[in-house]
N, C-alpha and C positions, 0 to 999 in steps of 0.2 A: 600630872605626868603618869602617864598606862607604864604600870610594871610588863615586862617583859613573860609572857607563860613561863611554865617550868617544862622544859621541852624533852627532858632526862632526868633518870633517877640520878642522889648520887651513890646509890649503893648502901646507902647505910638509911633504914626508914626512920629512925630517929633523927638524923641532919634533917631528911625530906620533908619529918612534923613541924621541927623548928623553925625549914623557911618556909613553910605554910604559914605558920601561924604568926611570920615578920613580915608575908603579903601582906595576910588580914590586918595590920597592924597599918602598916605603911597606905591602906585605903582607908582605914577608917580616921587618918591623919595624923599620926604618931609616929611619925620618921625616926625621933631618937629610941624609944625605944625597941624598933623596926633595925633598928643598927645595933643596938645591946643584943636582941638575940642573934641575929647572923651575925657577928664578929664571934659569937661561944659556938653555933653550931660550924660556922669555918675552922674553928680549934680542931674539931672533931675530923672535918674532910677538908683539907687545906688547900687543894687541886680541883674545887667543885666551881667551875665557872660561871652557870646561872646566881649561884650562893652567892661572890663576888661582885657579879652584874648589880644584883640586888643591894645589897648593900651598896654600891654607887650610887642608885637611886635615892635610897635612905638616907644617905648623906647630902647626896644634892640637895633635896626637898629639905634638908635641916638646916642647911645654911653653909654645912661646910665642905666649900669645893675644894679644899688638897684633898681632903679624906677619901672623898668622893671618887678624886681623878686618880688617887692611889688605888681603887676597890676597882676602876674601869680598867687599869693598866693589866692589875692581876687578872681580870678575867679575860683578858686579850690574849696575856701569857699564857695561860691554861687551856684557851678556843684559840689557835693558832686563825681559823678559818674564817673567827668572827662571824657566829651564827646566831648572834646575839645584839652585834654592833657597838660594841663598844669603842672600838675605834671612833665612832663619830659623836660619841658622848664627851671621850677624851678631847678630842681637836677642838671643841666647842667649849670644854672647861677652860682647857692653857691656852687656846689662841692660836695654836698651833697649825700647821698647813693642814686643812682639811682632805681626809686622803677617798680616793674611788670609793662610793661604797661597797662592801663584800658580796661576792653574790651567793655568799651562803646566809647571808644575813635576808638579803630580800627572797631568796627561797625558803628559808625558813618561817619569813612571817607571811609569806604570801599561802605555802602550804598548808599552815595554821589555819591561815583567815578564809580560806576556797570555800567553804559551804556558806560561812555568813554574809561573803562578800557582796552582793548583790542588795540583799536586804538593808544591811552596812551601808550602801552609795545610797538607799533610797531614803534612807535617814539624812543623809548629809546633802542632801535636793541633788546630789549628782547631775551634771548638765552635758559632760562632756561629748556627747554624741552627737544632740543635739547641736552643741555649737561648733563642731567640725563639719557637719553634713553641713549647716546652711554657710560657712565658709568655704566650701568648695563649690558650691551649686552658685556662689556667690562670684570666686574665680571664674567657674568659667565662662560662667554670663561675661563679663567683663574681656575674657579673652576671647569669646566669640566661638564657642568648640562647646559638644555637644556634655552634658553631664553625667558622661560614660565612662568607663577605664573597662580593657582588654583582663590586667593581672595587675593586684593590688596586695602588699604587705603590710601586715599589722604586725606594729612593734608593740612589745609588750601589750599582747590583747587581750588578758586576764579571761576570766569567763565572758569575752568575746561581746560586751553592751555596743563596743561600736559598731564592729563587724556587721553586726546585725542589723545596725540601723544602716549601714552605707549597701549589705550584701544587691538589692536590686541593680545597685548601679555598677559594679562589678561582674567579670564573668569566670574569675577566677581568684579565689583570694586565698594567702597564707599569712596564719598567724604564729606568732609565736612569742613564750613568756618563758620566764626562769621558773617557773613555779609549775610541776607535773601535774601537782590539782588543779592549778588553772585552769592547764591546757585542756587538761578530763571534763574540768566543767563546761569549757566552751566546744571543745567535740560535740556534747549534747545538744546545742543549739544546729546543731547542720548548716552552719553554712561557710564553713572552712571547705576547701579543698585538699589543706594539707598543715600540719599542725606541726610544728617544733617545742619540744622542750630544752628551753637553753639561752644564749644572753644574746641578745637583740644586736649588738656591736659584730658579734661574733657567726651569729646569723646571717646579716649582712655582708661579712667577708668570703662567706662561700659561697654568694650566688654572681654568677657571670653576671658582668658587664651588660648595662641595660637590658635588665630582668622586666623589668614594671614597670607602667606607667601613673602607677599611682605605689605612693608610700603614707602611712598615716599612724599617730602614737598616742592614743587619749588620753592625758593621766601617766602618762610613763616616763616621760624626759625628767621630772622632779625625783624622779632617783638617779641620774649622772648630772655628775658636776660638770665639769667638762663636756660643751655638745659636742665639739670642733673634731672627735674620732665617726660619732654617727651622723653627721651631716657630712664628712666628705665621703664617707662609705654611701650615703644616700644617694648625694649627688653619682657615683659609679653605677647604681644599679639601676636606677632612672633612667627610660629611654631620654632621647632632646624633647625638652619642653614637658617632659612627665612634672606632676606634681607632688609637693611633699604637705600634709597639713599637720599639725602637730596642736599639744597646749602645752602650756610650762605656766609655774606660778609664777610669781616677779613679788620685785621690792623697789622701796624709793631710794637705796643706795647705790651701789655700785658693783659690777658685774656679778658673781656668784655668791650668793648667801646661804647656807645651812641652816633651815626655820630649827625652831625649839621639838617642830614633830618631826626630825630627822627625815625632812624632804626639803632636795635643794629648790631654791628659788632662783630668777636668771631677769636681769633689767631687760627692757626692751632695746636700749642702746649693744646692749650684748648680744643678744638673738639678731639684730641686725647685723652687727659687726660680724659674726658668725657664718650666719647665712652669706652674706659675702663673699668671706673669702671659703666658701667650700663653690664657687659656682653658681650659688643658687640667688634667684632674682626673686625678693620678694614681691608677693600679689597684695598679699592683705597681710597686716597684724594690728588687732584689736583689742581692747581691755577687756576683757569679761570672767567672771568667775565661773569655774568648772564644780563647785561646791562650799560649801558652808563649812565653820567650823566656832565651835560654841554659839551659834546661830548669827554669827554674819558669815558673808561673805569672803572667803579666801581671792586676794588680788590676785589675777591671771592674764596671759595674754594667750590668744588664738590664730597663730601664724599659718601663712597657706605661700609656698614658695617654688619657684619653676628653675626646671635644669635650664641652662643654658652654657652654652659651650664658651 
């Protein structure tokens, strides 16, 4: 389990040594002792919520989940805004209804991770491009229309890997991601039109009534639990018959799961049921992995789906 950065001081450099040196502890696999010093430097800053964060982790990795889910609760209390995520550490401890994740949570780590990001996917065979381009070129073969789009939105486009690989067949495309490094880094590639910083759901509520004929999300659905707000926004901005391609990870249980990496998973029986009832007719969904993780394969599925009225 990846400790969380220290993303702020806590004002005091001797707390800040402490839980330095209860990271380095907590990596080199020493969780209890990783909790002996953060429980003394929290004595010190008792309102320090990465401190707190940490120490959940040190405690989960030791065995003990009250302590654990006591150390996520506090630093919930402390980071109102959850820039950290600890709400989804909690809900995963107790069982508890898994809530939205924060978007200060995914802005903050996405901020964080903007420069290595790319390097980062090519580590983990990243595919996701690939396998949405040849699922849509795939659509329209099948529906008989050319494999073009007029104006296409990328949802969560991060530094914009898809973007790039779909831009010929677009003639107009907007991206947009919670993360302002993102969006900076994907500016650089040129091939946006027009770039949003800001939350995908919320994005899609400001744009008139069939905007686009193309909508696509690489990699981005496994952070909302919940499609059922951005699939019927989708279906609104969709001209008739536009398409939406998407990937989401999946499980062999049942509808929404929270993986251990605090990315949701979604059954295929789900994303069908979904897709449904927001309007949309699926084309295709496929099993396929969008990337590796401890060198297999992450279970995924590759959905490509049409407005219909």
């Amino acid at each position: 389990m990846a400790a969380v950065p220290l993303f702020l001081s806590s004002g005091d450099p001797s707390v800040d040594r402490r839980i330095e040196w209860a990271r380095a502890l907590l990596e080199e696999g020493n969780p209890a002792d990783a909790a002996e010093l953060l429980v003394e430097a929290l004595r010190r800053e008792n309102g320090y919520a990465p401190g707190w964060f940490l120490l959940g982790e040190a405690r989960e990795t030791a065995g003990d989940a009250v302590g654990a889910a006591d150390a996520f609760a506090r630093a919930l209390e402390h980071d109102p805004q959850d820039r950290l995520g600890a709400g989804l550490r909690l809900a995963r401890l107790t069982g508890g209804a898994t809530p939205d994740m924060s978007p200060a949570y995914v802005r903050t780590l996405f901020d964080q991770y903007a420069d290595r990001f790319d390097d980062a996917l090519a580590r983990l065979g990243y595919r996701g491009p690939e396998l949405i381009d040849r699922a849509l070129e795939a659509a329209c073969r099948a529906l008989g229309q050319p494999y073009a789009f007029a104006r296409a939105h990328d949802l969560g486009c991060g530094t914009g890997l898809v973007g790039a690989r779909l831009a010929e067949r677009v003639g107009s495309m907007c991206g947009v991601d919670l993360s302002p490094n993102m969006v900076e880094r994907a500016r650089r590639r040129g091939c946006y039109d027009e770039l949003v910083a800001g939350d995908m759901v919320e994005f899609l509520r400001a744009r008139p009534g069939e905007d686009a004929d193309l909508i696509f999300a690489g990699d981005a659905f496994c952070y909302l639990g919940d499609l059922d707000p951005i699939l019927a926004e989708a279906h609104r901005v969709l001209e008739p018959a536009g398409l939406l391609a998407f990937t989401v990870e999946t499980h062999d249980g049942d509808g929404i799961l929270l993986r251990e990496t605090m990315r949701y998973a979604h059954t295929a029986d789900y994303v069908r049921a979904e897709l449904a009832g927001a309007g949309l007719a699926l084309a295709s969904l496929d099993a396929d992995s969008t990337r590796n993780e401890s060198g297999q394969p992450v279970p995924g599925l590759v959905a490509v789906a049409r407005r219909v009225e």
